[in-house]
Backbone as CSV, one residue per row, in Angstrom:
resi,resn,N_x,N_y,N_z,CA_x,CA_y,CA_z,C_x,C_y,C_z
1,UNK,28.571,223.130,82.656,28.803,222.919,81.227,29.388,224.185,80.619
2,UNK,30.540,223.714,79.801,31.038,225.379,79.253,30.755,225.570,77.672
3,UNK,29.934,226.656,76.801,29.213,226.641,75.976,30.184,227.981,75.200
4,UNK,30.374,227.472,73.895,31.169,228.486,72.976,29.962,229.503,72.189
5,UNK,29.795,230.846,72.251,28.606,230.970,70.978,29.394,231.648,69.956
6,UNK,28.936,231.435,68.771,29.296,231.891,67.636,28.144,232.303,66.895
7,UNK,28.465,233.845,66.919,26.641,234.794,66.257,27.215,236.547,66.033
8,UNK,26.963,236.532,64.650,27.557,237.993,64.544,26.337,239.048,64.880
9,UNK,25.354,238.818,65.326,24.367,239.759,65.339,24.555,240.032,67.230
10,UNK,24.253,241.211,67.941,25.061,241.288,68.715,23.984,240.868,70.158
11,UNK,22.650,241.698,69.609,21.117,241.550,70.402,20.824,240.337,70.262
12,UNK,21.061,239.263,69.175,20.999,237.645,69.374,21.712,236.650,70.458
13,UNK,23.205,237.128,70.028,23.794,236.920,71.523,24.086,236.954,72.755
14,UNK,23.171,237.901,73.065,22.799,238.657,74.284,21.641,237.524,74.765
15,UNK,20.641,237.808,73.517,19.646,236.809,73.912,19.550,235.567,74.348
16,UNK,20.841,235.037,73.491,20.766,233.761,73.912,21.479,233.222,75.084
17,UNK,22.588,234.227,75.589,23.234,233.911,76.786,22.171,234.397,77.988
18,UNK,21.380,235.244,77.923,20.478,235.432,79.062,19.565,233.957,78.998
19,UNK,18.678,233.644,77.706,17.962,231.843,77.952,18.848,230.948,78.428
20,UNK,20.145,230.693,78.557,21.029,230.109,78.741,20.842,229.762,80.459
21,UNK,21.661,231.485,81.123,21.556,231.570,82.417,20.724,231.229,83.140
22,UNK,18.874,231.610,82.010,17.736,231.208,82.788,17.690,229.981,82.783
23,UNK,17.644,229.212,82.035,17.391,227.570,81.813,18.507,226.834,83.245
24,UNK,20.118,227.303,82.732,21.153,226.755,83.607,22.061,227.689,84.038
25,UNK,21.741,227.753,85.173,22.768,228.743,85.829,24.206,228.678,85.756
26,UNK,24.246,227.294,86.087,25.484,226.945,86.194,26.118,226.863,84.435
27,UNK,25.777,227.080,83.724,26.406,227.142,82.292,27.150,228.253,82.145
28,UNK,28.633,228.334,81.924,29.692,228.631,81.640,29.806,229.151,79.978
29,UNK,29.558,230.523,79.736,29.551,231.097,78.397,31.441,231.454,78.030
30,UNK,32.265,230.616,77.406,33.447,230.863,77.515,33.859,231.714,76.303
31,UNK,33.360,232.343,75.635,33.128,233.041,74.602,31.835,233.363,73.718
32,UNK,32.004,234.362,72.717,31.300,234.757,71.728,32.067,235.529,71.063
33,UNK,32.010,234.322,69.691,32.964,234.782,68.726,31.729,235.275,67.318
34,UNK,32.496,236.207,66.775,31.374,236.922,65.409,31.833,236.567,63.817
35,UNK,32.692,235.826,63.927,33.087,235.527,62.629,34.061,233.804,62.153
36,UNK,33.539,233.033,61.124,34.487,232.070,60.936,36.285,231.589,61.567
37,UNK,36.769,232.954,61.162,38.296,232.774,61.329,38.418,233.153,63.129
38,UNK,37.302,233.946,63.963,37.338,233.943,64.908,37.084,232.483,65.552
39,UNK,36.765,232.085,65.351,35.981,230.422,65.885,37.308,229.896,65.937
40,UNK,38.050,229.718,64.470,38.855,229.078,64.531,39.799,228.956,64.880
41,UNK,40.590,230.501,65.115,41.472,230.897,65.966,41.554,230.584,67.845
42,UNK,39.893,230.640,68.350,39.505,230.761,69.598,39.822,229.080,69.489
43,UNK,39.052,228.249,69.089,38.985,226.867,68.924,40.506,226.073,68.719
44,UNK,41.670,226.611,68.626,43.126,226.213,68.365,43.668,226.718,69.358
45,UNK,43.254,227.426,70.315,43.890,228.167,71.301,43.294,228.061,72.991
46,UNK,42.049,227.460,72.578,41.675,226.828,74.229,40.902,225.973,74.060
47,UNK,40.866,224.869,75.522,39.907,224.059,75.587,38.708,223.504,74.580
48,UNK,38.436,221.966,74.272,37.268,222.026,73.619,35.834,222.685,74.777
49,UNK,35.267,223.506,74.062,33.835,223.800,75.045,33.008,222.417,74.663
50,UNK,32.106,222.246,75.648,31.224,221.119,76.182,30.387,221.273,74.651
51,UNK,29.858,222.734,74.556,28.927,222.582,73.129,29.239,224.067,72.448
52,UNK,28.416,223.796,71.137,28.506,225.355,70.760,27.084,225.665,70.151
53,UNK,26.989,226.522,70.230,26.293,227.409,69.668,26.390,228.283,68.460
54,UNK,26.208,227.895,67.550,26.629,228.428,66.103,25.600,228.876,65.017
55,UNK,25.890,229.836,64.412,24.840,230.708,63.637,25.761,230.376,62.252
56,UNK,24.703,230.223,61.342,25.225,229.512,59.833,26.042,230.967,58.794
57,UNK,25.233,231.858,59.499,25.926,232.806,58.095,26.237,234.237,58.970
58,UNK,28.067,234.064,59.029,28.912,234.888,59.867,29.138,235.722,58.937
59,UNK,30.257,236.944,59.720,30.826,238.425,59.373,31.663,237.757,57.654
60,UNK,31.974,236.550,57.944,32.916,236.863,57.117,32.627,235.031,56.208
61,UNK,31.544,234.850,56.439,31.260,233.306,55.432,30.523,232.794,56.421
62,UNK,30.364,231.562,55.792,29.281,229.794,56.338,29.926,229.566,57.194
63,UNK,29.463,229.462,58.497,29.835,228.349,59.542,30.154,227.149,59.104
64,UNK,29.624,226.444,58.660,30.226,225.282,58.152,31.452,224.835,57.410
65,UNK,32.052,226.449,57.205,33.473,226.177,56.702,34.672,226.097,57.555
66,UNK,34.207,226.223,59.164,34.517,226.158,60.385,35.556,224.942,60.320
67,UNK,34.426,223.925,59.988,34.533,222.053,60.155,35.780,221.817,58.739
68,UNK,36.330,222.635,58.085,37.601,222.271,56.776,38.984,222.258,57.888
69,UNK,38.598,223.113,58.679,39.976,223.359,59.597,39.949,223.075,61.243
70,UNK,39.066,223.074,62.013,38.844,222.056,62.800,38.395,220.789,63.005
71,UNK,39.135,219.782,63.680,39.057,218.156,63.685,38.403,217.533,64.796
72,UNK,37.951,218.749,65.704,37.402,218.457,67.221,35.958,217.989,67.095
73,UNK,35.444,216.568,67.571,34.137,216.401,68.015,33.456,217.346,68.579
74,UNK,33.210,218.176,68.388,32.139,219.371,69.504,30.791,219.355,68.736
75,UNK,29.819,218.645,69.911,28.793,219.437,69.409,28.043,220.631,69.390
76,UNK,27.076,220.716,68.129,26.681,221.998,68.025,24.767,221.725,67.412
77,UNK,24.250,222.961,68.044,23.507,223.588,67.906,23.251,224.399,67.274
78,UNK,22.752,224.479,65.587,22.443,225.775,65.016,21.545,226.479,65.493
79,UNK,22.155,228.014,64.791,20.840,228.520,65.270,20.749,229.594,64.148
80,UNK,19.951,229.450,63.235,19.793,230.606,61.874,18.539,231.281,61.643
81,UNK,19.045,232.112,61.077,17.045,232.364,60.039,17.281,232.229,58.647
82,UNK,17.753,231.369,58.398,17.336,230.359,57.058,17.303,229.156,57.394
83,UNK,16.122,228.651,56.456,15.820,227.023,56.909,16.399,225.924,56.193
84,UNK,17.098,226.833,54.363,17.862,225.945,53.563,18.934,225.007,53.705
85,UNK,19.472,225.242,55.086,20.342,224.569,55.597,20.396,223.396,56.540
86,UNK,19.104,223.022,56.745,19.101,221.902,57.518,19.564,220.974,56.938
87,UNK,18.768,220.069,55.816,19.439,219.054,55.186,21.168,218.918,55.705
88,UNK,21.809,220.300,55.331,23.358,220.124,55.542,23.861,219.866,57.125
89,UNK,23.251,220.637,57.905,23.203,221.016,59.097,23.441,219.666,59.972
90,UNK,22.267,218.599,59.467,22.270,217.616,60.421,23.095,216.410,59.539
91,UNK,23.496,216.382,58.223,24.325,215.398,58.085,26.102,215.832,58.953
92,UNK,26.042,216.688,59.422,26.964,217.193,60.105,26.439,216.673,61.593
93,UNK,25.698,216.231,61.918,25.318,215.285,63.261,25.221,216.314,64.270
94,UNK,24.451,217.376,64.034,23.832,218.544,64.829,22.470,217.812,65.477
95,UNK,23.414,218.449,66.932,22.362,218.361,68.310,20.462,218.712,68.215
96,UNK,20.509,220.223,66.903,18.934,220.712,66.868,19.487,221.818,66.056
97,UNK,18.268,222.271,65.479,18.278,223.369,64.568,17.257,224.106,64.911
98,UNK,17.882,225.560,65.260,16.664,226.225,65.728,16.418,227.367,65.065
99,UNK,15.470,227.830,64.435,15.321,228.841,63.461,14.880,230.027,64.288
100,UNK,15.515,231.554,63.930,15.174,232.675,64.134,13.970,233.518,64.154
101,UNK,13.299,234.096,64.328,13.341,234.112,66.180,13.404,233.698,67.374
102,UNK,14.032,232.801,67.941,13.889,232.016,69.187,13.782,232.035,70.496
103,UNK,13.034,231.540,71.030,12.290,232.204,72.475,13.237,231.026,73.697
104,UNK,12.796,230.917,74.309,13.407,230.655,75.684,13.497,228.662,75.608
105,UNK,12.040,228.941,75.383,11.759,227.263,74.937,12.415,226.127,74.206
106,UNK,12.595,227.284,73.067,13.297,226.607,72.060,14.652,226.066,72.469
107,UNK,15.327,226.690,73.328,16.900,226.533,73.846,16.550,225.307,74.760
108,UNK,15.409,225.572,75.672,15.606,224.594,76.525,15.456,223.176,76.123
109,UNK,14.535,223.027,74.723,14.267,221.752,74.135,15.605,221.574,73.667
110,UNK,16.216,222.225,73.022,17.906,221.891,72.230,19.036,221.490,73.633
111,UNK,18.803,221.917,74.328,19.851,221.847,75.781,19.098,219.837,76.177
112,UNK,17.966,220.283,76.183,17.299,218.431,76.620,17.742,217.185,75.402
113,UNK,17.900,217.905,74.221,18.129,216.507,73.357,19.861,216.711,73.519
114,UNK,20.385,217.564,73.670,22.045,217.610,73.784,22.086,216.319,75.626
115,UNK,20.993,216.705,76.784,21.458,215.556,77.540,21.504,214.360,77.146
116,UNK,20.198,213.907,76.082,20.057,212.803,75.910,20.904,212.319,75.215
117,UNK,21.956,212.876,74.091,22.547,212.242,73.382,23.599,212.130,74.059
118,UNK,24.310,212.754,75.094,25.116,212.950,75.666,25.420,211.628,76.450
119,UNK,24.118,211.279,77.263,23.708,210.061,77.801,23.937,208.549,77.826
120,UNK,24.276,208.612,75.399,24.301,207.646,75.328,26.087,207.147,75.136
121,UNK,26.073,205.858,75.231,27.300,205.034,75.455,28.166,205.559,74.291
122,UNK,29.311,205.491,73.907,30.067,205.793,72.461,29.973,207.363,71.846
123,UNK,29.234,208.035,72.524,28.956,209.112,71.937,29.958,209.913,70.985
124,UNK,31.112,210.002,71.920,32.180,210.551,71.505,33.011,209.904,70.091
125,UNK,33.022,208.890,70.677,33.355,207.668,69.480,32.690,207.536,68.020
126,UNK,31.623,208.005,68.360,30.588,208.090,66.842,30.620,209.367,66.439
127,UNK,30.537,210.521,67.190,30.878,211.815,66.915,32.055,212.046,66.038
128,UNK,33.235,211.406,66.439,34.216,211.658,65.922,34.353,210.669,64.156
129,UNK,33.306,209.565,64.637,33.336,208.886,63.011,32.833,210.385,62.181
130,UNK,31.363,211.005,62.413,30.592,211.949,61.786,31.939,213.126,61.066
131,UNK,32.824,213.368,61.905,33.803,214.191,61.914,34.220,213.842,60.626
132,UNK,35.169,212.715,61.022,35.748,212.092,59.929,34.924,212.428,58.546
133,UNK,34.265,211.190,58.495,33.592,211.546,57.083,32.903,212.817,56.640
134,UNK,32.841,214.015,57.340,32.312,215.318,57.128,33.805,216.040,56.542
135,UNK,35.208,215.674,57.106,36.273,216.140,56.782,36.298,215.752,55.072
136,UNK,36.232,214.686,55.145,36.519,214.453,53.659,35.485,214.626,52.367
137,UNK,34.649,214.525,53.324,32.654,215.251,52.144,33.562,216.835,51.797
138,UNK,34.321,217.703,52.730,34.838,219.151,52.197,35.707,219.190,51.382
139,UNK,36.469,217.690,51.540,37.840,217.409,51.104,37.608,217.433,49.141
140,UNK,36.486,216.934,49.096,36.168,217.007,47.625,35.893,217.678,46.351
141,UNK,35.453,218.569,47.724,35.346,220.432,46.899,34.286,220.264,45.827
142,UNK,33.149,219.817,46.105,31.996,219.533,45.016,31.298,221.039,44.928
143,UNK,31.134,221.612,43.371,30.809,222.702,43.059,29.734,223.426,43.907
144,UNK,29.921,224.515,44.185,28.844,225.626,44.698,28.438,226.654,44.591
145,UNK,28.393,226.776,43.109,27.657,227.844,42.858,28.410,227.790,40.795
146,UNK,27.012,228.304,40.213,27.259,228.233,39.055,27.527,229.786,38.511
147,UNK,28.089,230.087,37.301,28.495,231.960,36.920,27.763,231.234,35.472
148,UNK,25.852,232.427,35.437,25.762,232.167,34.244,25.479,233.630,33.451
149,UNK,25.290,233.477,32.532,25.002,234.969,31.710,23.543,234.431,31.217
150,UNK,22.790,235.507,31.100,21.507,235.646,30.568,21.180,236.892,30.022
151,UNK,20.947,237.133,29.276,21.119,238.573,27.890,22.477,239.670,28.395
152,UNK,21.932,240.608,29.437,23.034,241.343,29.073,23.915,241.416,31.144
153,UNK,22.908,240.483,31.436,22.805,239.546,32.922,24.049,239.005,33.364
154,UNK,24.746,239.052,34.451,25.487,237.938,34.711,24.998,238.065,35.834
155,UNK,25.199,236.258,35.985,24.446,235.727,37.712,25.228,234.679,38.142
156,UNK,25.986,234.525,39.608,25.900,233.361,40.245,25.356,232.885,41.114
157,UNK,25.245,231.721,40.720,23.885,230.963,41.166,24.015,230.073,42.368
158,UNK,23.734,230.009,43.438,24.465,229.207,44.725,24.127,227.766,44.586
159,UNK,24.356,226.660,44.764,23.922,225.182,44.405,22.758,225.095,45.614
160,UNK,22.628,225.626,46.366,21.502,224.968,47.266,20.276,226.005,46.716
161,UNK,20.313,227.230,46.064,18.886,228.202,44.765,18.745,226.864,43.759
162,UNK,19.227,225.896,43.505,19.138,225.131,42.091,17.802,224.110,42.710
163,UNK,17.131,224.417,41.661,15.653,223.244,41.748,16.185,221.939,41.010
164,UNK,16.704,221.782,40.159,16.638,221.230,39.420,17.254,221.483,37.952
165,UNK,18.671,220.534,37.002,18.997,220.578,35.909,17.997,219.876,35.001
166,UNK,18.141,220.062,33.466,17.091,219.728,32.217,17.766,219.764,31.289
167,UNK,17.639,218.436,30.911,18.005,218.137,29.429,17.301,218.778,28.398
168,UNK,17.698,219.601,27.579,16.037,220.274,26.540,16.464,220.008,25.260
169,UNK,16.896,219.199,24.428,17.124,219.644,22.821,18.800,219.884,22.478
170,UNK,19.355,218.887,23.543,20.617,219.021,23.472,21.241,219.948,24.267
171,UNK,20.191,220.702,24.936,21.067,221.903,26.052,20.596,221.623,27.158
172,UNK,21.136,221.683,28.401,21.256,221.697,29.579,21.221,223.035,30.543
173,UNK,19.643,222.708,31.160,19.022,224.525,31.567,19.118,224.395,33.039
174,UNK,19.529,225.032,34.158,18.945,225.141,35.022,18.143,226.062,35.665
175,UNK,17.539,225.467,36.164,16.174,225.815,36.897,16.137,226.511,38.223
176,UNK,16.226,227.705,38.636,16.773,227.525,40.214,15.390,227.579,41.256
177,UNK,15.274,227.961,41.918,14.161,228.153,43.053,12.768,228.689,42.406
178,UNK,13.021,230.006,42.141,12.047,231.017,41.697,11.767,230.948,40.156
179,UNK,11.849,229.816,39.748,11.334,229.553,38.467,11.892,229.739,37.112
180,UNK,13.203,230.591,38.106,13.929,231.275,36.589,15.312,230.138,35.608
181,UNK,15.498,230.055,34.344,15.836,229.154,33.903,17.124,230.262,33.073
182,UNK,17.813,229.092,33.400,19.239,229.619,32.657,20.135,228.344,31.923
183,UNK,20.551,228.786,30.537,21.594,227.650,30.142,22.923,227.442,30.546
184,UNK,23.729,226.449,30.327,24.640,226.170,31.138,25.386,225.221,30.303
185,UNK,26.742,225.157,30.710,27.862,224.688,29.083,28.007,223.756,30.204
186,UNK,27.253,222.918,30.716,27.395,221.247,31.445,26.775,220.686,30.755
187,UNK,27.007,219.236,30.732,26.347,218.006,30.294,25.884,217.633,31.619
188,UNK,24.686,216.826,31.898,24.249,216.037,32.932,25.246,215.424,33.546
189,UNK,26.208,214.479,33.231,27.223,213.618,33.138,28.070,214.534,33.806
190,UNK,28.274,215.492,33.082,29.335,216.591,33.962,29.106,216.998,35.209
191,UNK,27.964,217.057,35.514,27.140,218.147,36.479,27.306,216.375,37.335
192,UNK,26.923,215.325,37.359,26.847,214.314,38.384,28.117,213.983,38.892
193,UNK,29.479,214.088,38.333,30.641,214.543,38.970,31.208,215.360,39.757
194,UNK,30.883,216.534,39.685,30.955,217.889,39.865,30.052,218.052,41.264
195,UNK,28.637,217.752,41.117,27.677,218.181,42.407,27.882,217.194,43.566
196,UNK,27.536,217.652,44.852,27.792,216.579,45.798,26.457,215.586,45.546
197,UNK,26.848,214.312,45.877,25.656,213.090,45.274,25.069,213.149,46.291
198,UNK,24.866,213.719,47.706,24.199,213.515,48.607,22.709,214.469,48.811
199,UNK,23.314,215.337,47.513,22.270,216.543,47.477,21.449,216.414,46.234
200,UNK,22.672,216.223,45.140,21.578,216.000,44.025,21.497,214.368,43.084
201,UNK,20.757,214.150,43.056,20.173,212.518,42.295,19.904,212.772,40.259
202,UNK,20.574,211.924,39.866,19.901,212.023,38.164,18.761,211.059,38.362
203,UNK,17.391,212.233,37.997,16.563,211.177,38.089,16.188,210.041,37.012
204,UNK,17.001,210.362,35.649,16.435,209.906,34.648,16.949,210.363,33.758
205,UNK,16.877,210.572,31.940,18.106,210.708,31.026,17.971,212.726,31.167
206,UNK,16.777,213.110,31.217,16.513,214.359,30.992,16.824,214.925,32.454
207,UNK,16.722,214.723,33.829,16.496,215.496,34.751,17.710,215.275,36.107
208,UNK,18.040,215.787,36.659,18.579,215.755,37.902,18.509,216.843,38.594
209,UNK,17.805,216.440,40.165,17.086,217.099,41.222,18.205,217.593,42.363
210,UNK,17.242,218.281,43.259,17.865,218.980,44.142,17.128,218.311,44.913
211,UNK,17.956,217.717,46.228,16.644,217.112,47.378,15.798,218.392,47.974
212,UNK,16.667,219.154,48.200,15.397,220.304,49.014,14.176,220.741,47.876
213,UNK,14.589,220.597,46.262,13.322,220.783,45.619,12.496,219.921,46.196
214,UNK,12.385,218.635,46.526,11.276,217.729,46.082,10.257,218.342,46.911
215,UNK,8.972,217.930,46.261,7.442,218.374,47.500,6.860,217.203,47.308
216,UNK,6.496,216.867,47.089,6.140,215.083,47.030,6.514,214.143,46.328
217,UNK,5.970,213.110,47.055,6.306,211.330,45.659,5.393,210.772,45.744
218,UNK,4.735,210.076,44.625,4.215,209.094,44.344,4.294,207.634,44.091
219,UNK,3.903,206.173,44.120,3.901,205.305,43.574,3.188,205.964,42.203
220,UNK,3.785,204.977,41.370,3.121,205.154,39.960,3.327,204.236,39.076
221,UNK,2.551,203.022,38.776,2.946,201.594,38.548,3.336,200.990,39.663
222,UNK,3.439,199.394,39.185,4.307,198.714,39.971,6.046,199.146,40.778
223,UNK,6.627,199.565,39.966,7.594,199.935,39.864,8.187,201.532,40.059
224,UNK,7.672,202.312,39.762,8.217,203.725,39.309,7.676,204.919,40.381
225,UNK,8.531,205.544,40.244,8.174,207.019,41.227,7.941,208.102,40.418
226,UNK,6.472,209.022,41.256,6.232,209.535,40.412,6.740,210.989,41.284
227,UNK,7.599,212.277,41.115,8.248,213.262,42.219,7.343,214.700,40.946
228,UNK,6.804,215.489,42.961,6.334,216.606,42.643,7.409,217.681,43.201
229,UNK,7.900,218.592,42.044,8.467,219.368,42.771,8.011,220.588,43.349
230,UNK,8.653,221.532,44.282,7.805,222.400,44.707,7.755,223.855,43.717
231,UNK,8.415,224.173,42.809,8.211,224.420,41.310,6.722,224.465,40.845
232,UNK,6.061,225.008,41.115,4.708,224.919,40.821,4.621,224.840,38.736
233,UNK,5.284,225.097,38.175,5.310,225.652,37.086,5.914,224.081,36.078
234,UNK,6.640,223.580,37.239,7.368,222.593,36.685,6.334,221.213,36.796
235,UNK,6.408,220.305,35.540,5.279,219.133,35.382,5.881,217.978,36.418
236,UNK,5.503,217.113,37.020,5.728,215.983,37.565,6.522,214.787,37.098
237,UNK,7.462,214.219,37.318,8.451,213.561,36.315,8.810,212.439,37.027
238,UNK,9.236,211.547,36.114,9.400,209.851,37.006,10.337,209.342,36.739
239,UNK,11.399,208.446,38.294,12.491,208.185,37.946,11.888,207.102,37.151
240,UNK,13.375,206.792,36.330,13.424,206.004,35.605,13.174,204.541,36.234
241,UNK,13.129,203.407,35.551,12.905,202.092,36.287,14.172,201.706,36.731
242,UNK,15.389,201.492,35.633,15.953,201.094,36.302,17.474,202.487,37.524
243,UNK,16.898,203.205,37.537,16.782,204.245,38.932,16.299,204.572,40.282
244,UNK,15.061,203.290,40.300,13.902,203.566,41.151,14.952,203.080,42.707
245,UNK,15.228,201.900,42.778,15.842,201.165,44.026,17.446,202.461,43.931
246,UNK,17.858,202.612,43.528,18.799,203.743,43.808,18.348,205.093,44.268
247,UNK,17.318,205.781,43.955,16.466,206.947,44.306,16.143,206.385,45.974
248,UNK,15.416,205.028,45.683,15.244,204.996,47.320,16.355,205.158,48.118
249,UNK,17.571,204.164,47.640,18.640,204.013,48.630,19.320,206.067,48.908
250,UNK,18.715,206.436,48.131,19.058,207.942,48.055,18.568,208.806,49.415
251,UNK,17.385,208.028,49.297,16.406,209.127,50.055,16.616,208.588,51.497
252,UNK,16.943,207.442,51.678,16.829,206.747,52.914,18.364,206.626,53.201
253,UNK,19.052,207.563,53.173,20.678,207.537,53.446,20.705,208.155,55.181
């Protein structure tokens, strides 16, 4: 099997081509590239590799901005130390996600679900649907990151820090991770155009969420959901009724 890695840290890549050798000898390391435009250059200029090995946040940007300019089915294997990225990670139809520090084990479980999928009939064929529609999810250019001012403050704000937007009194605040709240010259309406819909949901006239906020749900009535976010600070809020069967079809995508 011939395996591409992509990891700017240099003792990571070391590491992981030695678990590699140990697990499979016979695995073929045909590079290690340290940066986005390296990938992409290496990736236009030889062979598809069997898999890759890819670390989310390179010398020079997101791995995932990899996939705007290559069209090749290859699968991949993250491998980061941030966990904010899964959600994204696997709608991109990733083999495993393996978070930093990673020991020997961990590779060999990611190498066993890469046979199994490998295994199955169409693989390639469905891979390349995932492709497709991942090309054009970039193609849309849905906002990432907000520029706000707060007294004598300026901040931008990355869309995957956002907990959650709020309707308050005619203004529109967001909320990001760590509790901190900033205003913002969007309307709700604006902001549900603008954000990718796969990430964030309007739950209702006042609120629209971030999926990685949520920390729990409730039934609440016949009908209604009741969502805890992980916002400790922030009160518990319920989609609307007629929202509820759309929130599901949301969550279950």
């Amino acid at each position: 099997m011939n395996v591409l890695i992509v990891e700017d840290e240099q003792l990571a890549a070391l590491k992981l081509q030695k678990a590699l050798n140990q697990i499979q000898p016979e695995i073929e390391i045909l590079s290690i590239e340290e940066s986005v435009s390296g990938v992409v250059k290496w990736l236009e200029n030889n062979p598809d590799p069997d898999l890759m090995f890819l670390d989310i946040q390179l010398a020079d940007g997101v791995s995932f901005e990899i996939f705007k300019t290559i069209k090749k089915p290859i699968p991949v294997i993250f491998i980061t130390a941030f966990d904010e990225y899964t959600l994204q990670a696997f709608r991109l139809n990733s083999i495993d996600y393996i978070l930093k520090p990673f020991n020997t084990e961990d590779i060999k479980r990611a190498l066993e679900k890469f046979d199994q999928v490998q295994s199955k009939r169409n693989y390639k064929e469905n891979l390349e649907a995932v492709m497709q529609s991942m090309q054009e999810r970039f193609q849309k250019n849905y906002k990432s990151r907000f520029f706000v001012k707060q007294n004598s403050n300026l901040h931008s704000i990355p869309t995957e820090e956002v907990s959650h937007f709020e309707s308050q009194e005619g203004l529109v605040v967001l909320i990001n991770n760590m509790e901190r709240k900033f205003a913002i010259d969007y309307s709700l309406e604006d902001l549900e155009k603008c954000l990718d819909p796969d990430l964030f949901f309007r739950a209702n006239r006042q609120v629209l969420i971030n999926f990685s906020a949520i920390k729990s749900m409730k039934p609440f009535g016949q009908s209604r959901i009741q969502v805890h976010l992980k916002n400790k600070s922030i009160e518990p809020f319920l989609i609307s009724r007629a929202r509820t069967k759309d929130f599901k079809d949301w969550l279950d995508r």
